[in-house]
N, C-alpha and C positions, 0 to 999 in steps of 0.2 A: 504494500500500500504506500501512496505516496507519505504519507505522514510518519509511517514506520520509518521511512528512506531520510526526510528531512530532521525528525528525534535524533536520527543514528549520524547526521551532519553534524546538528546543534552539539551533541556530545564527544566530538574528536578532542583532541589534547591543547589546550590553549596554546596559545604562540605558534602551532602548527601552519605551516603554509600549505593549504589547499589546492591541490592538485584534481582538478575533475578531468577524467577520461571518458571516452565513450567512441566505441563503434559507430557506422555512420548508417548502413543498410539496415533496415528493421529497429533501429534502437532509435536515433534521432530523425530518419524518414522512412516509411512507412515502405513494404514492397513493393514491388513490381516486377511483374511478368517477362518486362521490357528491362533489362537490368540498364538499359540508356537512358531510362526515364526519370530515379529518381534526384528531389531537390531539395536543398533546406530551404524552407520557408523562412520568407523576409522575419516574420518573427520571432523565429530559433536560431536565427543571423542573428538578428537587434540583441537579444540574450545572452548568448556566445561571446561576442566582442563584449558587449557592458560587464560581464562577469572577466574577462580575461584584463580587463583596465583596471581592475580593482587591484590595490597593492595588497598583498597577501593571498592572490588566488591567481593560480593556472590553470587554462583549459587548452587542452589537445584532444584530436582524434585519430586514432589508429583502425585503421582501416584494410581489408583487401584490395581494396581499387589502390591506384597510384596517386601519387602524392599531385602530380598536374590534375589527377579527371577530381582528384577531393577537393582542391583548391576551385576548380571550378563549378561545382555543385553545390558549394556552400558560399565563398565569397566573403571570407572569414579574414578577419585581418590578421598580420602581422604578428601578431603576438600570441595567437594560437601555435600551437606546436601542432604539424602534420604529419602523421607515418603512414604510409601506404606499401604495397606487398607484405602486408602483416608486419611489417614493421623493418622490412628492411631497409627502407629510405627512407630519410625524418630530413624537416624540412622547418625551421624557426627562424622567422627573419631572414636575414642574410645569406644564415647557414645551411648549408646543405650538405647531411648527410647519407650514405649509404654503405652497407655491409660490403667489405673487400672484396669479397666472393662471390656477389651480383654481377652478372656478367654485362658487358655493354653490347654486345649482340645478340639480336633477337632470332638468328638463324634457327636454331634448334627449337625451338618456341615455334616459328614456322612450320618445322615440318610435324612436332608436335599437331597446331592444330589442323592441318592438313590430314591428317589419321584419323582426328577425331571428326573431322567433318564428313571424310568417309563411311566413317565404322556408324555415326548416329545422326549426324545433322539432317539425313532426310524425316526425322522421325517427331512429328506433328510434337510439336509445343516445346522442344528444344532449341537455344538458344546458347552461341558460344560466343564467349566472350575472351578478344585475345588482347593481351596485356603487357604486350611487348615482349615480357621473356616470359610470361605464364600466359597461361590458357582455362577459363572454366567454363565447364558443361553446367548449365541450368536447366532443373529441370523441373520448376514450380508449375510451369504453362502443360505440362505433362500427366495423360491422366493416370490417378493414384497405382492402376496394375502394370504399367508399364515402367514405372520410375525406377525399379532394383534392376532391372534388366535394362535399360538402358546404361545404369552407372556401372556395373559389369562391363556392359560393351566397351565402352569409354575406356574401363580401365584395361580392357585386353590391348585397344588399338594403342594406348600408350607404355602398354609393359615393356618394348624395347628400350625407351630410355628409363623407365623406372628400374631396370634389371640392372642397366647400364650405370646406376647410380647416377646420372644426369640430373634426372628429376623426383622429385617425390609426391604425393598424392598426398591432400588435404579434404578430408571430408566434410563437408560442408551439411549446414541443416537441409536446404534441398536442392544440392547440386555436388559437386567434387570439383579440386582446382589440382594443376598440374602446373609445378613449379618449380626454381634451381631447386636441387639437393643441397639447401644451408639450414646448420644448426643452428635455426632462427626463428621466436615466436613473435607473437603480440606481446610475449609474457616478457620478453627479453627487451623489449621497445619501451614497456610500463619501466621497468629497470633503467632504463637509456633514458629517459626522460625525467625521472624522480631524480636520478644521479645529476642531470647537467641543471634541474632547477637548483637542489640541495647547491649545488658549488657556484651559482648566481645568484642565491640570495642570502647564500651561508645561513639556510634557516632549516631543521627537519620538517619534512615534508611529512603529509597523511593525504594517500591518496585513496578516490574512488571511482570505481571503473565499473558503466554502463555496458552492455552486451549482451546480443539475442545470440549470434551464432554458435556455434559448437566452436571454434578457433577461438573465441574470447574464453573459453576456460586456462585458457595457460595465464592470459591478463586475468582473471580472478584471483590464480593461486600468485602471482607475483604482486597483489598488492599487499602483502600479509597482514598488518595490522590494521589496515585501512580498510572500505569498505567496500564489497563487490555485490554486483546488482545486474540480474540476469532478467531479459526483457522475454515476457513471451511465456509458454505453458513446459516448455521441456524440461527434465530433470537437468538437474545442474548443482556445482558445488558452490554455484553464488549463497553469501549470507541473506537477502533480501530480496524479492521478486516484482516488478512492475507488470503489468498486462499487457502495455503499448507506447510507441514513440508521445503518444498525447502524454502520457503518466509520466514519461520521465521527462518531458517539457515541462509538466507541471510543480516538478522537482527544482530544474534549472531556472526556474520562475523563482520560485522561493529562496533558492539561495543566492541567486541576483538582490532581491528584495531586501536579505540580511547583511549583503555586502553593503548594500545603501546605506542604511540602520549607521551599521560599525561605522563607514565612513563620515556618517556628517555627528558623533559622536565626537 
């Protein structure tokens, strides 16, 4: 419930700097069929930034998409932190970072979805989505008895580089991603991020991290003391549960609200 979620804000450790995370697909906009369609709303933008200018509070989002398609679906300023490919490119201001191991060609990625466009792309309500050096099969727009045997497929046509150690397979809530083989999560990015605030503001940080997908349980377990918050009806090792991107807007509302408060204090 949102009021559980904001109780459990009101109560972190005084002096802490707030760090809010959050997934971008299903957690702060809503799905789509058309994985090209969604957007933040102007007033989840307005929020975002008002909460990321407050002194004592970050906000970033780690995401699967990349850090350019995030930056342009949200419109987010400056001062949000961006991680995209789960977190292997983060992107704050100026800086831009990515994991040494991310390859800068997309070749392989190519012939990747090429296979898979083969092996399922004729197959009503699938949609593939290529991301420069990864690739995800979706398959929301798929009907329910077709979905396990589609993602099956998917993953026969791409077992050559997954055997290959090239790439590795991420399961997704209703889709699968084929991506480098890096020992790299969200959970590792939540870590990346808490670490470069902690040593720019010289202050401990208490982070909390929003997330519908199956890939945000590694960001659950990496924000340890802080507070994880799984959007949606799946099991999950989150401590708190929202129902939808409205419920944890309505969250990001209020703890904008309390920044205000503290500030003219």
């Amino acid at each position: 419930m949102v009021s559980d979620v904001l109780t459990a804000l009101d109560a972190r450790p005084p002096q802490s700097h707030l760090i809010v995370l959050s997934d971008f697909d299903g957690t702060l906009a809503a799905f789509d069929v058309d994985p090209a369609a969604p957007q933040l709303s102007v007033d989840r933008t307005r929020v975002l930034d008002s909460l990321a200018a407050h002194d004592g509070v970050t906000v970033g989002l780690i995401s699967g998409r990349r850090v350019d398609d995030i930056d342009r679906r949200t419109r987010l300023s400056p001062l949000v932190y961006l991680a995209g490919l789960h977190g292997m490119e983060i992107r704050h201001g100026a800086v831009a970072w990515h994991h040494p191991e991310l390859p800068e060609s997309g070749e392989q990625a190519d012939a990747v979805a090429d296979a898979l466009q083969a092996a399922v792309g004729h197959v009503p309500g699938v949609r593939l989505e290529h991301k420069g050096v990864a690739v995800t099969v979706h398959v929301r727009g798929v009907n329910d008895q077709s979905r396990r045997s589609v993602l099956n497929a998917a993953t026969d046509a791409a077992r050559p580089w997954l055997d290959a150690g090239a790439f590795k397979a991420l399961d997704l809530s209703e889709g699968i991603e084929f991506l480098p083989n890096i020992a790299w999560t969200k959970g590792d990015a939540v870590r990346w991020i808490v670490e470069d605030v902690e040593r720019r503001t010289r202050s401990p940080a208490w982070c909390v991290f929003f997330g519908d997908d199956l890939t945000d349980e590694d960001a659950f377990r990496a924000v340890g003391l802080g507070l994880s918050v799984v959007v949606g009806n799946r099991p999950s090792t989150a401590r708190l549960r929202l129902s939808s991107p409205d419920e944890v807007a309505a969250v990001l509302a209020g703890v904008n609200r309390s920044a205000e408060r503290e500030a003219r204090r």
